[in-house]
C-alpha positions as CSV (number, residue, x, y, z in Angstrom):
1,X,97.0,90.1,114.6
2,X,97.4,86.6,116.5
3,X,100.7,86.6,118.2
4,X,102.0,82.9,119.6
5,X,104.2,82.9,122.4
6,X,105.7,79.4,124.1
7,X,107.7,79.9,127.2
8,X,110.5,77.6,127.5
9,X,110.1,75.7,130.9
10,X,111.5,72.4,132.5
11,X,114.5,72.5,130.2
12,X,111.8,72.0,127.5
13,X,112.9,74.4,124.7
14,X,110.1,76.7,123.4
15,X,111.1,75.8,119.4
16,X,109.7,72.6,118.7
17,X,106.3,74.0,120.4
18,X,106.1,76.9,118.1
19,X,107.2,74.7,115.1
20,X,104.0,72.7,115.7
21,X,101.6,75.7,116.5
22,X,103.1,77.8,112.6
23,X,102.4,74.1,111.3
24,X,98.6,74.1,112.6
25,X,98.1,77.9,112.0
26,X,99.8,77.5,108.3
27,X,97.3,74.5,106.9
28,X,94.6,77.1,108.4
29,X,95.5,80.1,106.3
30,X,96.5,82.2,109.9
31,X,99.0,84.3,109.7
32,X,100.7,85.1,113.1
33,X,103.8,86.6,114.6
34,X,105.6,84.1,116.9
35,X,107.3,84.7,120.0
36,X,109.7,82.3,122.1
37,X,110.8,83.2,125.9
38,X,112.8,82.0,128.7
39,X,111.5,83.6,131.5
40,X,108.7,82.9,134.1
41,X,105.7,82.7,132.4
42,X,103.7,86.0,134.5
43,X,106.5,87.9,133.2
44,X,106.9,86.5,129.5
45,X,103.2,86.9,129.0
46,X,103.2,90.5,130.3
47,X,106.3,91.4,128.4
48,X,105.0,90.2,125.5
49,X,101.1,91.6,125.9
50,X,103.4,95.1,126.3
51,X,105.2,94.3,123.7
52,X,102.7,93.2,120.9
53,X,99.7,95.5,122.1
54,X,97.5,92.4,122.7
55,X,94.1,93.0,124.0
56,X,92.7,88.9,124.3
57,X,95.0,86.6,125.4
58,X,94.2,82.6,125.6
59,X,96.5,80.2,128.0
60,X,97.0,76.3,127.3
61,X,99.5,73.7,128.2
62,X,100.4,70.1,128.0
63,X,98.7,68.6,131.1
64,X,101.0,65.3,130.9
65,X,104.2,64.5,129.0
66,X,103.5,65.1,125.6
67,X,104.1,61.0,124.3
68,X,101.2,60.4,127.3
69,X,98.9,63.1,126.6
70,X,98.8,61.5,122.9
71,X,97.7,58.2,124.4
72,X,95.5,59.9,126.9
73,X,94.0,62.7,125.0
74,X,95.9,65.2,125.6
């Protein structure tokens, strides 16, 4: 099972992240269970791996702003 998780940081709320990520996933036929947290990240992932059983776990995140990282590249 894939399991999303955004963590809300920067008074940047985790919803519109995840919104995106089901968007992508959906026109790609994965199916995924999507989690949103407000806590600091080494804990949220943690909670979550604990939580979900996960066993592989990838990390991203927007390097710049996102309006700049479109006109950058991301």
């Amino acid at each position: 099972d894939v399991v999303v998780l955004t963590v809300a940081e920067l008074a940047r709320p985790a919803g519109p992240v995840l919104e995106e990520a089901r968007a992508y996933l959906d026109r790609h036929g994965v199916a995924a269970r999507y989690v949103a947290a407000e806590a600091p990240v080494a804990e949220a992932v943690a909670a979550t791996v604990a939580e979900h059983g996960c066993d592989l776990g990838l990390m991203g995140r927007h390097r710049y702003a996102r309006w700049l990282g479109s006109g950058l590249g991301g």
